[in-house]
Residue frames as a rotation matrix with the C-alpha (Angstrom) as fourth column:
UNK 1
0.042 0.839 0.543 5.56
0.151 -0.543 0.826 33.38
0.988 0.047 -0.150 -17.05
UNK 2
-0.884 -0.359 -0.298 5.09
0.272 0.122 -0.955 34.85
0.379 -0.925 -0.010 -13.72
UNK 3
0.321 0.758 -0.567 2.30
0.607 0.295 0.738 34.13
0.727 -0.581 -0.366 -11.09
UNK 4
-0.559 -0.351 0.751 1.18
-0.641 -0.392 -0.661 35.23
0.526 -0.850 -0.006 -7.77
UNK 5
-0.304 0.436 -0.847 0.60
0.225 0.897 0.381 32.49
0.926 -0.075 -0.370 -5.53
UNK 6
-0.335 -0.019 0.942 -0.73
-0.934 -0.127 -0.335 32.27
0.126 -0.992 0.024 -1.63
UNK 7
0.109 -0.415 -0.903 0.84
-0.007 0.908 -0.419 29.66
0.994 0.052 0.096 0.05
UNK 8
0.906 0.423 -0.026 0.39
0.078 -0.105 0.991 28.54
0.417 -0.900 -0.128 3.41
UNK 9
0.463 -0.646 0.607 3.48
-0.876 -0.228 0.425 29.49
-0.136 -0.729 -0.671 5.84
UNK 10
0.174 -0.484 0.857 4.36
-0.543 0.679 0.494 26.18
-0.821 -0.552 -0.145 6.82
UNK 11
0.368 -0.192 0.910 3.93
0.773 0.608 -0.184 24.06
-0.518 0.771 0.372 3.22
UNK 12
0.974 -0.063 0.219 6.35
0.033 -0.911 -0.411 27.20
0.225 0.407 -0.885 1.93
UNK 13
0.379 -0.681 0.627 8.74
-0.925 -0.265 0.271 26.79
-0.018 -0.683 -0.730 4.25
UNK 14
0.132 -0.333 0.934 8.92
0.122 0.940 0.319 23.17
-0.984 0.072 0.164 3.61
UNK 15
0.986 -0.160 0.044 8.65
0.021 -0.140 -0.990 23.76
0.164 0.977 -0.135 -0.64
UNK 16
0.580 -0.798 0.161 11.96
-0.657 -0.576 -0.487 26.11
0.482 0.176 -0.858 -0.17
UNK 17
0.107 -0.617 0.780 14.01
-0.886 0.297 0.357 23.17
-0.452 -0.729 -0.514 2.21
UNK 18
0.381 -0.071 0.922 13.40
0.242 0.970 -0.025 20.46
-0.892 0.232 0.387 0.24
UNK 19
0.909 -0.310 0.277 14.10
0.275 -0.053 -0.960 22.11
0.312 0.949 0.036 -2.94
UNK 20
0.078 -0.992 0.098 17.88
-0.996 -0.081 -0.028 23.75
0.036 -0.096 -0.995 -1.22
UNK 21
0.089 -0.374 0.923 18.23
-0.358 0.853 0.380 19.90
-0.930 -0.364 -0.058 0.33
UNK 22
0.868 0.268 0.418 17.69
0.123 0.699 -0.704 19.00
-0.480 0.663 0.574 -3.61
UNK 23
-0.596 -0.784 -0.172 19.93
0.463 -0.511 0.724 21.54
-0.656 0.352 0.668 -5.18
UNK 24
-0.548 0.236 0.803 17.19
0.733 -0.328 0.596 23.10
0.404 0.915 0.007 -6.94
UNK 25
-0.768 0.491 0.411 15.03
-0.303 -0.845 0.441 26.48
0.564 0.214 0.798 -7.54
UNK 26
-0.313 0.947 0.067 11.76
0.265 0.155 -0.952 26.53
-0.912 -0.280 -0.299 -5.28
UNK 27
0.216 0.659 -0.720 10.36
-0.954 -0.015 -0.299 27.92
-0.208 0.752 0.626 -9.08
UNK 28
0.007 0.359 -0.933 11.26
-0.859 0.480 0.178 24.01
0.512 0.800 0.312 -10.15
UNK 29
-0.987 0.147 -0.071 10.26
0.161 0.803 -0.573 22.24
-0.027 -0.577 -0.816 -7.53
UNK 30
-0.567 0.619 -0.543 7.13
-0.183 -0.737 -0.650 24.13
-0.803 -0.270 0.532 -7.77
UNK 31
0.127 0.379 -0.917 6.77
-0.967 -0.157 -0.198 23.56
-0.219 0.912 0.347 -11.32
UNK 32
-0.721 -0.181 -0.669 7.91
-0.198 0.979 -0.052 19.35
0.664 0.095 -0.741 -10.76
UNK 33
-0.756 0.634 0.166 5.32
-0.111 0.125 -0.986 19.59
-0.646 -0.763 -0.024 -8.15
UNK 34
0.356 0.915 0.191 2.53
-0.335 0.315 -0.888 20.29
-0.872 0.252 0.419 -10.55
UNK 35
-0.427 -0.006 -0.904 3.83
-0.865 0.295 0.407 18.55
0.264 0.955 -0.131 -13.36
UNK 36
-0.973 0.206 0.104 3.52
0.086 0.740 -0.667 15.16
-0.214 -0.640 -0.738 -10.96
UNK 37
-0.293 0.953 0.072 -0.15
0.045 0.089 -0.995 16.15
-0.955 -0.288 -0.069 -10.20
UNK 38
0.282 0.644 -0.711 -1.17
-0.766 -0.295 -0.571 17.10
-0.577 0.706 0.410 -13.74
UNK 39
-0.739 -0.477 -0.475 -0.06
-0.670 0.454 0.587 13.95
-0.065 0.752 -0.656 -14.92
UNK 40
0.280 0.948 -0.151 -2.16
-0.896 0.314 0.314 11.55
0.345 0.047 0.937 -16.20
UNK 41
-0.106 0.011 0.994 -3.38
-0.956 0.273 -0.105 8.72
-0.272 -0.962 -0.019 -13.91
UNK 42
-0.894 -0.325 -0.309 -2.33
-0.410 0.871 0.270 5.12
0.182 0.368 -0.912 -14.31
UNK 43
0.741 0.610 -0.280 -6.23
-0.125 0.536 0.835 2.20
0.659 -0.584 0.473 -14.12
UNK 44
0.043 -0.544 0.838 -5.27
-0.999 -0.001 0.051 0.95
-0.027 -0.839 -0.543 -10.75
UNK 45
-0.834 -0.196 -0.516 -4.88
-0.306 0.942 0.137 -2.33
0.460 0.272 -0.845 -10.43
UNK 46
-0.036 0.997 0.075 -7.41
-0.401 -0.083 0.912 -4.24
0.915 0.002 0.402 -9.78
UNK 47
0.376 -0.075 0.924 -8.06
-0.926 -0.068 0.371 -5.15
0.035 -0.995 -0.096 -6.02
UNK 48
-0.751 -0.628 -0.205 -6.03
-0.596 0.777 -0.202 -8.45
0.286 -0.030 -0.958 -4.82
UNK 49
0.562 0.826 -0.040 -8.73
-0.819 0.563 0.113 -11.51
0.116 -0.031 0.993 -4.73
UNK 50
-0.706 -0.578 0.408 -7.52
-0.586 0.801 0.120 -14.68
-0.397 -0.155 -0.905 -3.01
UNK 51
0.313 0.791 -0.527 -9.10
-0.883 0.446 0.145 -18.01
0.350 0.419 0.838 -4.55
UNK 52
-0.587 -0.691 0.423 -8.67
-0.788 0.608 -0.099 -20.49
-0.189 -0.391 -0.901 -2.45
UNK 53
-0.372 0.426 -0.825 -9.31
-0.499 0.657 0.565 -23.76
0.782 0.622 -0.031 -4.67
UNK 54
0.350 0.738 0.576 -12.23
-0.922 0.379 0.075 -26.38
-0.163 -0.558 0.814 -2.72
UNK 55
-0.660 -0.401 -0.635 -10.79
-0.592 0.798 0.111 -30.04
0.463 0.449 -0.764 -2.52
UNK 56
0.572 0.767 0.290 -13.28
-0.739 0.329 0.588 -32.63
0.355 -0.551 0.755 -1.74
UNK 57
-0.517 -0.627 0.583 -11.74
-0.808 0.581 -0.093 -35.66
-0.281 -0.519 -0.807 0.33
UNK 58
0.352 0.748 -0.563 -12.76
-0.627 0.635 0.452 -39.28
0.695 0.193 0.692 -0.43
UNK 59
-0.452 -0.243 -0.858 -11.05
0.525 0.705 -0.477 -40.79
0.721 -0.666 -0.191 2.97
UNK 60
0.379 0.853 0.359 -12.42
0.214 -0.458 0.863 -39.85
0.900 -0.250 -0.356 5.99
UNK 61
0.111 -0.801 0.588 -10.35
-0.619 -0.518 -0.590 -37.95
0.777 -0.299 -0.554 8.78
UNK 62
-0.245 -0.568 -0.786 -8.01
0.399 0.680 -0.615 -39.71
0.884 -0.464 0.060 11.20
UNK 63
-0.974 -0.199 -0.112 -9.60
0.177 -0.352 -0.919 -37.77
0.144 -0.914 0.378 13.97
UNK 64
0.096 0.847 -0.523 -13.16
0.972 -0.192 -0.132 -37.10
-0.213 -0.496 -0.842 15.59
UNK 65
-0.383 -0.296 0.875 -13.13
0.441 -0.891 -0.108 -33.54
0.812 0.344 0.472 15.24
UNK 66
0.118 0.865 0.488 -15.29
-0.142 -0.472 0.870 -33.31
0.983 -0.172 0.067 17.64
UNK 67
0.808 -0.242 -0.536 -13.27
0.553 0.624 0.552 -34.85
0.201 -0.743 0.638 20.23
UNK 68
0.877 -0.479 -0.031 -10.89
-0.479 -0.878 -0.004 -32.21
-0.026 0.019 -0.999 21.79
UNK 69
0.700 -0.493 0.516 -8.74
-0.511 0.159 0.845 -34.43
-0.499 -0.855 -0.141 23.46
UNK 70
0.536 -0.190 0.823 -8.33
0.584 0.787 -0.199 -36.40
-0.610 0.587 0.533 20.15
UNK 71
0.954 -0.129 0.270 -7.49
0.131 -0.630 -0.765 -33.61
0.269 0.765 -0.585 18.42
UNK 72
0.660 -0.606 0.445 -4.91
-0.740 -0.420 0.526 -32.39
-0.132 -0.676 -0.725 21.04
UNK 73
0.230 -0.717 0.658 -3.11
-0.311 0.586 0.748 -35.93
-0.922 -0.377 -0.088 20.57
UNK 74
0.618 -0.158 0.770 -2.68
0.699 0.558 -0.447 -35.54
-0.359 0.815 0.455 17.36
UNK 75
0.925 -0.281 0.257 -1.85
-0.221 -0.946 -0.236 -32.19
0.309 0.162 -0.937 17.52
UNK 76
0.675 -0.702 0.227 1.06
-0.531 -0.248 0.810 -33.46
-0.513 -0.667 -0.540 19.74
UNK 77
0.675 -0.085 0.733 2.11
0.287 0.945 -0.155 -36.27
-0.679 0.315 0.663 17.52
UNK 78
0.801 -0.232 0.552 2.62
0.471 -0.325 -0.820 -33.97
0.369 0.917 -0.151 14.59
C-alpha cells in the first residue's frame, strides 16, 4: 500500500542513513520501525526492593560508640 507521510528533515535524513548503513529499503526500516512500536508491551518488572534482614545481638559491642577515639582504635586495629 502506499502512504503519504510528513517527516521532519532531520529524523528523515537519519531514517534513510541508517537504513543504507543496514543494507536495507528506508520503506523497511520504516515499516520495522512501526512494527517495534506496535508491538505489544512486556508487565515491567517489578521495581528492585532491597530487604535488608534485622539481626538482634545478644553480646554487647567491643566499643563505646560513643567514644570517637575508641572507635578510631579499633578502626586502626582492623
Amino acid at each position: 500500500m502506499k502512504t503519504t507521510l510528513n517527516l521532519n528533515d532531520q529524523i528523515l535524513r537519519q531514517a534513510k542513513g541508517r537504513a543504507a548503513r543496514d543494507g536495507i529499503t528506508l520503506t523497511r526500516f520504516v515499516e520495522d520501525a512501526l512494527r517495534a512500536r506496535l508491538a505489544p508491551t512486556r508487565d515491567p518488572k517489578p521495581p528492585f526492593r532491597l530487604r535488608l534482614e534485622i539481626v538482634e545481638g545478644d553480646r554487647p559491642p567491643n566499643v563505646e560508640v560513643s567514644d570517637r577515639n575508641a572507635l578510631y582504635d579499633v578502626i586502626d586495629r582492623a
